[in-house]
SETORVEX-768855 format. One record per residue (C-alpha): x, y, z; residue in three letters. Coordinates in Angstrom, 2 decimals. Example, Ala and Ser with C-alpha at 12.3 -4.5 7.8 and 13.67 -1.06 7.14 Angstrom:
<sites>
+---------+---------+---------+---------+
!       x !       y !       z ! residuo !
+---------+---------+---------+---------+
!   12.30 !   -4.50 !    7.80 !     ALA !
!   13.67 !   -1.06 !    7.14 !     SER !
+---------+---------+---------+---------+
</sites>
This chain:
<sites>
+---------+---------+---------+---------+
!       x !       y !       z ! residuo !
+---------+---------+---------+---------+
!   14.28 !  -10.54 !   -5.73 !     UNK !
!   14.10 !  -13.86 !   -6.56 !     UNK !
!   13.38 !  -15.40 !   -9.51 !     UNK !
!    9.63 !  -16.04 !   -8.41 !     UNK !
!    9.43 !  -12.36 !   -7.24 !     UNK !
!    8.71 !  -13.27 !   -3.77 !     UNK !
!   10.67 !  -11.52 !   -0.63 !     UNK !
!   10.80 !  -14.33 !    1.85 !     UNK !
!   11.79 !  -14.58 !    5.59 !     UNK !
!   10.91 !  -17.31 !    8.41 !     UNK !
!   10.57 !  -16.97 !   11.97 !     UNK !
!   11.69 !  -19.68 !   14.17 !     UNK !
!    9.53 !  -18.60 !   17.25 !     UNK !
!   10.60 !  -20.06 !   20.66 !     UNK !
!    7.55 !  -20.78 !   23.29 !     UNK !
!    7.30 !  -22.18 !   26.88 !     UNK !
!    5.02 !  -24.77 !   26.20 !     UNK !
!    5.54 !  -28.80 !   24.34 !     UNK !
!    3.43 !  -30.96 !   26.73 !     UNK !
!   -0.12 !  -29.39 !   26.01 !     UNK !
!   -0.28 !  -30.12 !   22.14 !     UNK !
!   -3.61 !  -28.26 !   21.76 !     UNK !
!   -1.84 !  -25.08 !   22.82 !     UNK !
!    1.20 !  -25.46 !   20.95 !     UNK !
!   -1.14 !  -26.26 !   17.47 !     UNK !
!   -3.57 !  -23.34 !   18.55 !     UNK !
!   -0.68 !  -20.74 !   18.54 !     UNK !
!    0.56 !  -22.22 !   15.45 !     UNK !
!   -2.64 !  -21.57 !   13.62 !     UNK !
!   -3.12 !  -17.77 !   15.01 !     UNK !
!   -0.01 !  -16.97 !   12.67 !     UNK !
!   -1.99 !  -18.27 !    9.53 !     UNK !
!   -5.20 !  -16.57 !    9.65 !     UNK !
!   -5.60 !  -12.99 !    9.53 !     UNK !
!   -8.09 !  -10.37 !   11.14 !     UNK !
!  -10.98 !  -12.00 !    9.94 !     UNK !
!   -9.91 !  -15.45 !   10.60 !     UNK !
!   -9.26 !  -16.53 !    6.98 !     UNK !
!   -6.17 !  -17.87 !    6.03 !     UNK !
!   -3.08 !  -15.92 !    5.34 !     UNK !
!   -2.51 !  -17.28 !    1.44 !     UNK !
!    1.56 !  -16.22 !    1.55 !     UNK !
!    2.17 !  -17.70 !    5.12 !     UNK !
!    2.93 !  -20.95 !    6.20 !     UNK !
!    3.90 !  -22.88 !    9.29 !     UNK !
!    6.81 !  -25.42 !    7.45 !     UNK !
!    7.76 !  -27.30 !   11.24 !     UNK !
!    6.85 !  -27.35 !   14.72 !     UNK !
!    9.57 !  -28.58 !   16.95 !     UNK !
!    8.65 !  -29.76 !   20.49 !     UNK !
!   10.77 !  -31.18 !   23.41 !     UNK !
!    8.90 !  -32.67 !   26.77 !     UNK !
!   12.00 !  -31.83 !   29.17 !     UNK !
!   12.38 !  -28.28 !   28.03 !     UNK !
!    8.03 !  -27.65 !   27.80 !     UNK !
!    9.28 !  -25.29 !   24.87 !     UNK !
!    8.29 !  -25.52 !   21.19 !     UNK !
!   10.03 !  -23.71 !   18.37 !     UNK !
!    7.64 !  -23.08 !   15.80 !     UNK !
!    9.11 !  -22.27 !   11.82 !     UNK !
!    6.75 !  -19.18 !   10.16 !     UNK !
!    7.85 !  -18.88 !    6.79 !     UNK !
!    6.04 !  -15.92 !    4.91 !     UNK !
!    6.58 !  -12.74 !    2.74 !     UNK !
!    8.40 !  -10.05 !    3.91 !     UNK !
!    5.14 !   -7.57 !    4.03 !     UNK !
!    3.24 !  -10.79 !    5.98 !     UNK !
!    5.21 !  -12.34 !    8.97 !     UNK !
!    5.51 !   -9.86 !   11.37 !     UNK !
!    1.51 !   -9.85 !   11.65 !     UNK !
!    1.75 !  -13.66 !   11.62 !     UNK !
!    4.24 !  -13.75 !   14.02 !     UNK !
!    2.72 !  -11.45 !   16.59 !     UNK !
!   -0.90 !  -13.63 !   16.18 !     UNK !
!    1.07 !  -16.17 !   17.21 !     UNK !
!    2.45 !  -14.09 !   19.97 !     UNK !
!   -0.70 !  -12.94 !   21.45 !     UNK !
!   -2.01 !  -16.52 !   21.22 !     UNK !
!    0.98 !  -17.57 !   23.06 !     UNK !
!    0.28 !  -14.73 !   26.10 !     UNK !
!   -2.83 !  -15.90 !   25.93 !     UNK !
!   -2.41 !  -19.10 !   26.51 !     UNK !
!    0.44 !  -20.07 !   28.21 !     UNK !
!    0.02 !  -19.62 !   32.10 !     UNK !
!    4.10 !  -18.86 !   33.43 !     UNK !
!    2.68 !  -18.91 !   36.51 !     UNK !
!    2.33 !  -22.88 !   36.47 !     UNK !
!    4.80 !  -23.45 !   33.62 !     UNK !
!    8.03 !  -25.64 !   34.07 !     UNK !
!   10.79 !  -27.47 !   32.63 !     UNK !
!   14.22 !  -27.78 !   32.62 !     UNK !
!   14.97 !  -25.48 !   30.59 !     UNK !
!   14.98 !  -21.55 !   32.19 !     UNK !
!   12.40 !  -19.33 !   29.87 !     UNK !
!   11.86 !  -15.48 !   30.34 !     UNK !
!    8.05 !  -15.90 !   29.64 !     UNK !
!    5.18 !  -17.38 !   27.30 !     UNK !
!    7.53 !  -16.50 !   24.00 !     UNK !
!   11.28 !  -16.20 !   24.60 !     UNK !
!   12.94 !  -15.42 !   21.34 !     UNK !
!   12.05 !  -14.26 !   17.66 !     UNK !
!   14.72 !  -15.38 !   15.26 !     UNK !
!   14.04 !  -13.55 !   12.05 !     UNK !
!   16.13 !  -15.18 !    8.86 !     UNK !
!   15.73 !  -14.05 !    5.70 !     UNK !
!   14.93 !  -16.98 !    2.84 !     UNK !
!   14.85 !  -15.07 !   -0.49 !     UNK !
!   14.73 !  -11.91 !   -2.03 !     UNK !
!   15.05 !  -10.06 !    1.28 !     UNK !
!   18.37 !   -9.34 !    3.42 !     UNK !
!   19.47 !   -9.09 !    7.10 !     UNK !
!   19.40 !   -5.28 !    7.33 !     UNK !
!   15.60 !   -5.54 !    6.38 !     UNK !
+---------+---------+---------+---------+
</sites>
């Protein structure tokens, strides 16, 4: 634990999509809300990362432990949603609407979890 109590991780959640803004910022905000559309009070979204050539964003979920992997897969579905791979390019190759889920641990919390 740390001193504050709080088991922390981040994700650093790779998508196929930096040109449309909207869409990158939509599936940003599906992460902090929950169920009912309120806001998630222990999860954040601490940087959004965008590059033009690649049309991919890497967006930085940092929340507790018992939190992120419902934040993350909002995002997710958001992403799926939104994200048409069928018109999508860039220069850099993607295997769909999300390519990769980093999960680092921040406090509190270690790999193995």
């Amino acid at each position: 634990m740390s001193r504050l109590g709080l088991r922390l991780a981040a994700c650093l959640l790779n998508i196929s999509e930096a040109r449309r803004k909207y869409i990158v910022e939509n599936i940003a905000e599906a992460a902090l809300l929950d169920k009912n559309g309120q806001k998630h009070p222990e999860v954040t979204v601490l940087n959004i990362f965008s590059d033009q050539d690649y049309n991919r964003s890497v967006i930085t979920i940092a929340a507790s432990v018992d939190k992120l992997g419902s934040a993350v897969l909002a995002a997710c579905l958001e992403a799926f949603r939104a994200i048409d791979m069928e018109v999508q390019e860039g220069i850099h190759p993607c295997l769909g609407a999300v390519d990769l889920i980093p999960i680092y641990p921040l406090s509190g919390v270690g790999v193995e979890e």
